[in-house]
C-alpha positions as CSV (number, residue, x, y, z in Angstrom):
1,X,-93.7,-3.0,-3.1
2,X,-93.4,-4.2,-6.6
3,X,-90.8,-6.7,-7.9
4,X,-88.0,-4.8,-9.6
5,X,-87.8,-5.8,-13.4
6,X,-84.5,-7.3,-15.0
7,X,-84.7,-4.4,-17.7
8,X,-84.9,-1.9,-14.7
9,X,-82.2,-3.0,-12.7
10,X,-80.0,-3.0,-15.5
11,X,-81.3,0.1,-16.4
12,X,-80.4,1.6,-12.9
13,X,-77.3,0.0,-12.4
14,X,-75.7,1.4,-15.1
15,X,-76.6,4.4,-13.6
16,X,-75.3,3.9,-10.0
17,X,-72.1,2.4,-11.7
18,X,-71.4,5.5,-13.2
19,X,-71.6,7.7,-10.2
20,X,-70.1,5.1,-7.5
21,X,-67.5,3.4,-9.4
22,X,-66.6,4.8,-12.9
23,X,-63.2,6.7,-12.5
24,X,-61.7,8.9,-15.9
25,X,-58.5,10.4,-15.8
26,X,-56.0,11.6,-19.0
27,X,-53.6,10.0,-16.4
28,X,-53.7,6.1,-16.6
29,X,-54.4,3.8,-14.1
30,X,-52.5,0.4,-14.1
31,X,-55.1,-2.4,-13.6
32,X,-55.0,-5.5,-12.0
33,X,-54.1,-7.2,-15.6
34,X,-51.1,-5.1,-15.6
35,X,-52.5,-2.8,-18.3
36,X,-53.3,0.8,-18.5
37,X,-56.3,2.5,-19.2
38,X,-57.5,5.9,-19.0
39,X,-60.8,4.2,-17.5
40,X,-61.1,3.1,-13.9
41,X,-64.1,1.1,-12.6
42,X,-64.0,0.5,-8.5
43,X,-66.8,-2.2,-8.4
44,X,-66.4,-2.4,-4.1
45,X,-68.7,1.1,-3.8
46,X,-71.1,-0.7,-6.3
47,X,-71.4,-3.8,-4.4
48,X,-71.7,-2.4,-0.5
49,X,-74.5,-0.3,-2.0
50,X,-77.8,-1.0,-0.8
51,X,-79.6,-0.1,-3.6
52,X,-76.6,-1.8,-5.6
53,X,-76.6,-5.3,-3.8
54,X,-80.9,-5.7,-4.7
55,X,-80.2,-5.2,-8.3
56,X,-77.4,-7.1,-8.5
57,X,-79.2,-10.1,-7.2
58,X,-82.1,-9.6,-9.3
59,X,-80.1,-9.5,-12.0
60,X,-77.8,-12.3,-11.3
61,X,-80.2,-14.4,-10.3
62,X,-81.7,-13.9,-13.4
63,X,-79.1,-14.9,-15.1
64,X,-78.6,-18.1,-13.3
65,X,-82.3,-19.1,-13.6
66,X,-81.5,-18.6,-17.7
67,X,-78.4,-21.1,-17.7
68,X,-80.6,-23.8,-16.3
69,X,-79.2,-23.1,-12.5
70,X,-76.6,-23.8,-10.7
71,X,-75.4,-25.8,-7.0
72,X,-72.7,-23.2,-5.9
73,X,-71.6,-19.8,-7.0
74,X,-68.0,-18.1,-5.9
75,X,-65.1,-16.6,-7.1
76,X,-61.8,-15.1,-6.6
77,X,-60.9,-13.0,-3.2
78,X,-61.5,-10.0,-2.6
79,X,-64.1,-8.9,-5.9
80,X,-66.2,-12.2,-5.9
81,X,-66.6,-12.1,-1.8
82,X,-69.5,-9.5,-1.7
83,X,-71.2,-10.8,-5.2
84,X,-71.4,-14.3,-3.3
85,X,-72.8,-13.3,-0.2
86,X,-75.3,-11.2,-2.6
87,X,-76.2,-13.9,-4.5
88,X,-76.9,-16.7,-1.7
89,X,-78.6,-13.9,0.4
90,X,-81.2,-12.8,-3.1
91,X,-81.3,-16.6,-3.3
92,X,-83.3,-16.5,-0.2
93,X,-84.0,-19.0,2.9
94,X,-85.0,-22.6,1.3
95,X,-82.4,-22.6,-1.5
96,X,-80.0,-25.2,-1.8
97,X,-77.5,-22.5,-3.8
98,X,-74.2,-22.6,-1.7
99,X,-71.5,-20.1,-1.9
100,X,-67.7,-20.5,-1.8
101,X,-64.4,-18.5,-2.3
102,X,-61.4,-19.4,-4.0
103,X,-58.4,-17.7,-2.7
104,X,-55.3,-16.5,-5.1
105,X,-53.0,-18.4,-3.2
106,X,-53.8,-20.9,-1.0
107,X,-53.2,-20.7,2.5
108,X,-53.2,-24.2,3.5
109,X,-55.7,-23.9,6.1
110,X,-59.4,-23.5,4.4
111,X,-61.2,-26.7,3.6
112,X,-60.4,-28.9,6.9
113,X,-64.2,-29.0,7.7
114,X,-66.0,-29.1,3.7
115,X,-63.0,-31.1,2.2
116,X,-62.5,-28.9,-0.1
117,X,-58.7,-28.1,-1.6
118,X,-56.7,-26.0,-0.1
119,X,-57.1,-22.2,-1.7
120,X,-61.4,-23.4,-1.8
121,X,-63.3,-22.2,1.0
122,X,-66.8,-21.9,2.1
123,X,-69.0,-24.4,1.3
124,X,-68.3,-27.9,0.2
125,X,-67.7,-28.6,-3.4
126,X,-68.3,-31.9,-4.9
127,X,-67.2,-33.6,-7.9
128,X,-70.5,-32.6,-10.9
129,X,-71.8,-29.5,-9.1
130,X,-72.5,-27.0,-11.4
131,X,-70.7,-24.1,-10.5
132,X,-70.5,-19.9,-11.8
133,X,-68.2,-18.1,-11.4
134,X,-68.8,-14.5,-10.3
135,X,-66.5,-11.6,-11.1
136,X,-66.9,-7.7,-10.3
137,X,-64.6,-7.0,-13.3
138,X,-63.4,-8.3,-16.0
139,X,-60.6,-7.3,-18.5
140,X,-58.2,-10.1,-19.7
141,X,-60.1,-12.7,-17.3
142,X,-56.8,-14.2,-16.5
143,X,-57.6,-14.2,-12.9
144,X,-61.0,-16.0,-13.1
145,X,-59.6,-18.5,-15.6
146,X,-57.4,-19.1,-13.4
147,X,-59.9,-19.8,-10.8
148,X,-62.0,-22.0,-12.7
149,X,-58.9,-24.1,-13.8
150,X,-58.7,-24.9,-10.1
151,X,-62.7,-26.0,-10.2
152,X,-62.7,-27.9,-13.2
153,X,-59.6,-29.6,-11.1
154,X,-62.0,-31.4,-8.4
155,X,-64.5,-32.1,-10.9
156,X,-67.2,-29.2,-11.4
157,X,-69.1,-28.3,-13.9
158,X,-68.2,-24.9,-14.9
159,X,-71.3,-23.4,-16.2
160,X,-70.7,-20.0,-16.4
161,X,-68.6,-16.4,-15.5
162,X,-71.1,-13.9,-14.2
163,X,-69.6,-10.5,-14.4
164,X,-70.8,-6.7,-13.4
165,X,-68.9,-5.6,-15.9
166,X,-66.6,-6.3,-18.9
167,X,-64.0,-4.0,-19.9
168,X,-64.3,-5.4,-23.2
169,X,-60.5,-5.7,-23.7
170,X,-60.0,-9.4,-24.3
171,X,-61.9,-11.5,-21.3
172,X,-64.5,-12.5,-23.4
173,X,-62.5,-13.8,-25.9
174,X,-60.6,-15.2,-23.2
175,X,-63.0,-16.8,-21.8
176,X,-64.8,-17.9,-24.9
177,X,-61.2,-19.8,-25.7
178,X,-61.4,-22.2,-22.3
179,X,-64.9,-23.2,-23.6
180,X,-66.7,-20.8,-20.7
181,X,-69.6,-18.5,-21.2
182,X,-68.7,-15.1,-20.2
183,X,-72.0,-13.4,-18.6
184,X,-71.6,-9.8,-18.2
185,X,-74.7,-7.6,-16.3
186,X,-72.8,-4.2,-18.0
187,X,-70.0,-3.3,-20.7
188,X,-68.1,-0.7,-20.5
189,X,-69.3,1.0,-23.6
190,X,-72.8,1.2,-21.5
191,X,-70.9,2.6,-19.2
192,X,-68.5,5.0,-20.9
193,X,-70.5,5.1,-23.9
C-alpha cells in the first residue's frame, strides 16, 4: 500500500467533507458563535470516518512536522476530542506527542493525577511545552482563544490552531490578533466554492 500524499488527502477530503458534513439550507442555521449562516458544516461525520480519520492525520501531522513539532496537541470538548485521539493515534507507537482536552467549563475534578488545572485533562502539561491547538471548525475562534488563553496561563508555548476547516468569517483574523497561527486543512470557499 502506498503512503497517501498531503496534496491527495486534501484533495479527497474536501471531497468527503462535502458529502458527510456540508449542510445548505435558504433557512439559517444559528452556529455555535451565535451567528447565522445559510451554510452548515457538521465536522463529527467527518472525523468518525475511517477514510476521514487517515487523511486527517496525514494531513495534520503534516502540518505539525512544518511548524517545527510540537509536545502536546488538544483542544476544546466535544470537536477537538476525536482530532486528538486522531492525531496521537497517526503519531504512531514511539512518539512522545501527548494529547489533552480542555473542557469549557471546568469541572473541578480532571487533573488530580497529571497536575494539570482544573478544566485540562489528559495528559500532563508543563510549563514550555509546545502546544496546538486542534479545532474541527472555526468561525469567530472565540472558543479556541479562549482555550489557549487558559494554556498560555500554565506556561505553554502556543504554537499553533490546526483547523479542518475555516468558515472564513473572522477566526483568522481573530486568531492572527492574539499573535496565533491559524492552520486551516480546508476553507469553506473549497468547500462551497
Amino acid at each position: 500500500m502506498t503512503a497517501t500524499s498531503v496534496d491527495d488527502a486534501r484533495e479527497r477530503l474536501v471531497e468527503r467533507i462535502r458529502e458527510l458534513a456540508y449542510l445548505y439550507s435558504e433557512e439559517t442555521f444559528t452556529l455555535a458563535s451565535g451567528r447565522e449562516s445559510n451554510h452548515f458544516f457538521d465536522m463529527k461525520p467527518v472525523m468518525m470516518d475511517p477514510e476521514c480519520a487517515h487523511l486527517l492525520g496525514v494531513m495534520i501531522h503534516d502540518t505539525i512536522e512544518g511548524i517545527g513539532g510540537a509536545d502536546a496537541v488538544g483542544g476544546l470538548e466535544l470537536g477537538a476530542v476525536p482530532l486528538t485521539g486522531i492525531a496521537i493515534a497517526k503519531a504512531g507507537k514511539g512518539s512522545l506527542l501527548r494529547g489533552f482536552i480542555a473542557r469549557k467549563e471546568p469541572k473541578g475534578r480532571g487533573g488530580r493525577k497529571t497536575g494539570n488545572p482544573p478544566g485540562i485533562e489528559g495528559s500532563s502539561l508543563q510549563r514550555g511545552d509546545r502546544v496546538v491547538l486542534l479545532e474541527d471548525v472555526t468561525t469567530t475562534g472565540g472558543s479556541a482563544l479562549k482555550a489557549a488563553r487558559r494554556l498560555i496561563e500554565i506556561g505553554c508555548e502556543l504554537v499553533a490552531c490546526i483547523t479542518i476547516l475555516d468558515r472564513e468569517e473572522g477566526g483568522a483574523e481573530a486568531f492572527q490578533e492574539a499573535g496565533i497561527l491559524l492552520l486551516p486543512l480546508t476553507v469553506k470557499s473549497d468547500i462551497v466554492g
